[in-house]
N, C-alpha and C positions, 0 to 999 in steps of 0.2 A: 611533546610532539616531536617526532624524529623526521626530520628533513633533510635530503639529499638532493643534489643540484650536478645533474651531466653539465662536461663544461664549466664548470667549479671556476677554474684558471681565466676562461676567457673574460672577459669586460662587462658584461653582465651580468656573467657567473660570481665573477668576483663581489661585484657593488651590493649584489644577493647578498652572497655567503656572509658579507661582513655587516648587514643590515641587521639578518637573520642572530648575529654575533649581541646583538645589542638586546635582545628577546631574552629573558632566563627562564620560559618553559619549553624552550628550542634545543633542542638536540640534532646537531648538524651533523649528518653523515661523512663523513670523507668521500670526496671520489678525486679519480686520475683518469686521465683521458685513457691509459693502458689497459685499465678494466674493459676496454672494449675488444681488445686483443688476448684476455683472460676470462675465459666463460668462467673457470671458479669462481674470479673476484669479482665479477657481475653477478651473478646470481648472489653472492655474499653482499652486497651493496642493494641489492632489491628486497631482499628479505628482512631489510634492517632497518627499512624505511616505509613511515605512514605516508610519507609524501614525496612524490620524485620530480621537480621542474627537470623540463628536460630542453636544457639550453643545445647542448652539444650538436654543432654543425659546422659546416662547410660552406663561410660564405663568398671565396672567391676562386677560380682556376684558370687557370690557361683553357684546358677542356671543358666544357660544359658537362660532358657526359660524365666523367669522374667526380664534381661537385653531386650533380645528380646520383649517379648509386651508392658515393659515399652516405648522403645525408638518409638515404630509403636506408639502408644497411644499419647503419646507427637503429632506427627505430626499429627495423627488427631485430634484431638483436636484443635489445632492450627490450621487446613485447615477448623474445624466446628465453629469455630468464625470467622473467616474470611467470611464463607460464610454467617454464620448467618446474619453480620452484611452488608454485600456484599462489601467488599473493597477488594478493588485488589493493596496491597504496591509491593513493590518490594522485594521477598523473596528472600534469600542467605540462602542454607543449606550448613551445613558444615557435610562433607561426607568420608571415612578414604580412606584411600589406600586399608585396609584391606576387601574391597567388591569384592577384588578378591581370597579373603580363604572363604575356607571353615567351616564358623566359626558363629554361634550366632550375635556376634557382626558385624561385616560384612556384614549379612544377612540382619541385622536392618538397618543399614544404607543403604546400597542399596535399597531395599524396600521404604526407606521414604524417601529417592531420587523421586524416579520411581511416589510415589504418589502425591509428592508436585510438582510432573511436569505434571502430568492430570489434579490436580489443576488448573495449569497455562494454561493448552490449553484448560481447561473449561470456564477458565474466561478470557482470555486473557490478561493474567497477565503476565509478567517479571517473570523470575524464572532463579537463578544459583545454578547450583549442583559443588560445590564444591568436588573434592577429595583432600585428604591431606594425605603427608605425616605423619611422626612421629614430634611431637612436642616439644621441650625443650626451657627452657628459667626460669629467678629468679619466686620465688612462687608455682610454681608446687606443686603436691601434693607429696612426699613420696611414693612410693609403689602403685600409681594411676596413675600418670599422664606420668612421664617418668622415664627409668633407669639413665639418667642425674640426676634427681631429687633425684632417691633415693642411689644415689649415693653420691651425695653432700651433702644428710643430714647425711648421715652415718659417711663420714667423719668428719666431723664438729662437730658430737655431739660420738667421740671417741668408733666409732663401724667398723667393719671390712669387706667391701662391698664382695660378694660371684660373679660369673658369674655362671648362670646354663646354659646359651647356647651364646657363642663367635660370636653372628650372626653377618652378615653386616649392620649398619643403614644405612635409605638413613632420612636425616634430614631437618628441617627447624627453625631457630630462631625464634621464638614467636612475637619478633620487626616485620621481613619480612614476617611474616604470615600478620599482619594484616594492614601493609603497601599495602598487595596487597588485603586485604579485601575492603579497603578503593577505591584502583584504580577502584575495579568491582563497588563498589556504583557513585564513580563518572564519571566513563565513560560511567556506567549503560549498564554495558556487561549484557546482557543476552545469558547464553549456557547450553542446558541440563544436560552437564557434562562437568565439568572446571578442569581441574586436577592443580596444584599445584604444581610446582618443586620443588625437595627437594634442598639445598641450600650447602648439606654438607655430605660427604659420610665418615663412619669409621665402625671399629669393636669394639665391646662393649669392648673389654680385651684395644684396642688404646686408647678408651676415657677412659678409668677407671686408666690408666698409667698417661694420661694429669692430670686428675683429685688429683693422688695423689703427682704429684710434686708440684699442688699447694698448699695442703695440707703442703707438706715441706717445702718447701721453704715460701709460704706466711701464712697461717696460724698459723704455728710452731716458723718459725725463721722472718716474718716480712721482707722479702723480696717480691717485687714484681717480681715476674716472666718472664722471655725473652715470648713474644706472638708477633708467625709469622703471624700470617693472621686472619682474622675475625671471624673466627669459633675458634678459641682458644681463642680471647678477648669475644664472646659470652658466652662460656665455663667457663671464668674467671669471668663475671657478674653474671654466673647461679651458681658458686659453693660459693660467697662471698655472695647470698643472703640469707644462709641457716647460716651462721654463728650466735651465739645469739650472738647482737650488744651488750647491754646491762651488759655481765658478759666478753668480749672480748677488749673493747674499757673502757677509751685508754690505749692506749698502752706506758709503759716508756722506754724512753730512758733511752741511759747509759750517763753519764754527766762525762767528763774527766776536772779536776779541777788542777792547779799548777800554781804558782805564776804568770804568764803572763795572769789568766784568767780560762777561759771553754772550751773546745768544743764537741759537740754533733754531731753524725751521726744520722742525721735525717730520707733521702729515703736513701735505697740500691735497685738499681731495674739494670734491664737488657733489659728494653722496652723506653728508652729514655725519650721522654715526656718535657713537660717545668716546671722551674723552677721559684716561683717568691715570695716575702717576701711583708709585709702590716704593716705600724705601725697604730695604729686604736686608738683611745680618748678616754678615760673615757665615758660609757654609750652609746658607738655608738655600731651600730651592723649591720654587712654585710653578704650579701649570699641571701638567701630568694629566692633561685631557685634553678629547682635540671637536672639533667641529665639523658638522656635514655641510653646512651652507656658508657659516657667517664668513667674513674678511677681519684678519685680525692682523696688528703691527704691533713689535716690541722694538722701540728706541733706548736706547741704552744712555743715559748724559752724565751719569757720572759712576766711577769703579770700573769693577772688573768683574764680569761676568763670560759665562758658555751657555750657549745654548743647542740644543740638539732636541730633533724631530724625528720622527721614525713613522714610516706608512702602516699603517694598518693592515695587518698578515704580509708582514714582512718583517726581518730581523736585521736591517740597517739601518745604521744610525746616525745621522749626519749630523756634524758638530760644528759649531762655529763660536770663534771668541772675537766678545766686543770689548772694547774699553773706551770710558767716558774723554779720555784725554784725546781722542778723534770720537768722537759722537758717531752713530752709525743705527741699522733698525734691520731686522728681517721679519718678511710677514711670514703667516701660519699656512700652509696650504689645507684645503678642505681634506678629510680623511688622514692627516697625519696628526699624531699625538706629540705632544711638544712641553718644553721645561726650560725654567730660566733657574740658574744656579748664581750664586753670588759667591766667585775665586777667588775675591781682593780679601784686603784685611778691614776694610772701610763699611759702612752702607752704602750699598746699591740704590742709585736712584733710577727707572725706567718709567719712561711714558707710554703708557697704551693706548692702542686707538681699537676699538670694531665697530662694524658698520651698520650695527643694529642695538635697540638697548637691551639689558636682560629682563627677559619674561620669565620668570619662576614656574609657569604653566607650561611652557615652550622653550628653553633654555638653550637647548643646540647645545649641550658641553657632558661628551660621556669620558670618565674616567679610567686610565688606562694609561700605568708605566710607561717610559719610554723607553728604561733599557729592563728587558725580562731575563 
């Protein structure tokens, strides 16, 4: 199945593109947001695809009115190569909640609903209109994409998050958004209007409290956090992705020394999770696959090891060296693939911790180099 996705680059685009990555009867189309400025390479990108999610919009401006005929434009344009070329894939818009304000943005999307669904009963094309709730999850933009988002960077890079209105969210994780993107391509739902349930209900002043215990407790003091249910472990992957890995990691231990030896507190956490230690060879190197959800920690206590992680559809590679003679741990962030190498001449002793046990049905762990 060949799959194309406008919008490819933005935040949803992305979490798509690289889910889609994880499918081997998936054939992902490229796109660039430029193809909208190139009728050749649009109509070249419609033609090549059974299926087009069509992310690509415009969700914030100074003007209203510019948000507004940008986003109508997008969708014609996209329905004017398509018929140019006369292909009928299966379109998926993604469409807000917010086509029930009264609002510029709203207006946009509802409208290019409304047209990419004449579209469809012109050509007798498949067509889903998606409504969506509000969106969060790691990557988001700051100040763009969500208050989770710009909240998590605030914290993170030692700034002081404000509330100008205490509203109700109704929410969705970024994972289960397009978890069920995926279900409408492959059960090939077609419905005018598909609405989307939000997956998690709070008030901005609730998440912004979650937000800064994590802040204290794991940011600050290196504790892992107690997390009840699944929208606070989503919560906890979206505020750890804003952290700079780089100037944070790793992290040292305190090393307690007196004549019987050492000892090191490695986790302090209040979410359980398993427990398990790797002695590893001179020049051998383990991991080389990364995780959508879990929480994982590598503490280093004795050698000399590197480790490096690298984001998924991305070609940087961030490195870092531990050695056992200051004891020290960096965790894994969700969607980066990651490896521990053993540099010394010794065995490597490292203790792991993740916050869930392994399920063989359910693993969470896909394979994938970290330098290509």
């Amino acid at each position: 199945m060949r799959i194309g996705i406008t919008g490819q680059a933005g935040f949803v685009g992305t979490h798509l593109f690289n889910f889609l990555g994880l499918h081997k009867d998936v054939e992902r189309i490229g796109f660039d947001d430029s193809y909208f400025q190139d009728e050749n390479q649009l109509r070249d990108f419609v033609k090549s695809c059974d299926v087009i999610v069509h992310l690509a919009a415009m969700n914030r401006h100074n003007d209203p009115e510019v948000l507004y005929r940008t986003n109508i434009l997008l969708v014609e344009k996209l329905i004017g190569a398509m018929e140019t070329e006369h292909v009928n894939p299966h379109v998926i818009f993604s469409s807000s909640t917010q086509e029930e304000r009264d609002n510029k943005y709203g207006q946009s999307k509802k409208e290019g609903r409304e047209l990419l669904l004449k579209w469809a009963q012109r050509n007798s094309a498949a067509f889903t209109g998606m409504v969506i709730p509000n969106v969060f999850g790691p990557f988001g933009n700051p100040f763009y994409n969500s208050v989770v988002a710009t909240f998590s960077h605030q914290l993170t890079h030692n700034e002081q998050p404000k509330i100008d209105v205490d509203g109700n969210l109704k929410l969705i994780y970024v994972n289960e958004l397009v978890k069920e993107i995926w279900d409408i391509i492959d059960q090939e739902k077609s419905l005018p209007v598909y609405p989307i349930a939000y997956t998690s209900e709070a008030k901005v002043s609730e998440i912004l409290a979650i937000l800064e215990k994590y802040k204290s407790q794991y940011f600050e003091n290196a504790i892992l956090p107690e997390i009840k249910n699944s929208f606070e472990l989503n919560l906890f992957n979206t505020f750890r992705s804003y952290i700079n890995h780089s100037d944070h990691f790793p992290v040292l231990l305190k090393k307690n020394t007196d004549n019987r030896g050492s000892f090191v507190e490695t986790v302090k956490t209040s979410i359980g999770g398993q427990f398990s230690f790797s002695s590893t060879h001179p020049g051998i190197t383990r991991g080389e696959h990364f995780h959508t959800r879990k929480i994982e920690r590598f503490a280093v206590i004795q050698g000399k090891a590197v480790i490096e992680f690298r984001k998924i559809g991305s070609e940087e590679v961030i490195h870092f060296e531990l050695d056992g003679i200051n004891p020290s741990f960096v965790d894994m962030p969700v969607w980066y693939t990651h490896n521990i190498t053993n540099v010394g001449d010794e065995d490597l002793l490292t203790l792991f911790w993740i916050n869930e046990f392994f399920d063989p049905k359910d693993p969470d762990t896909f394979f994938e180099k970290v330098r290509i």
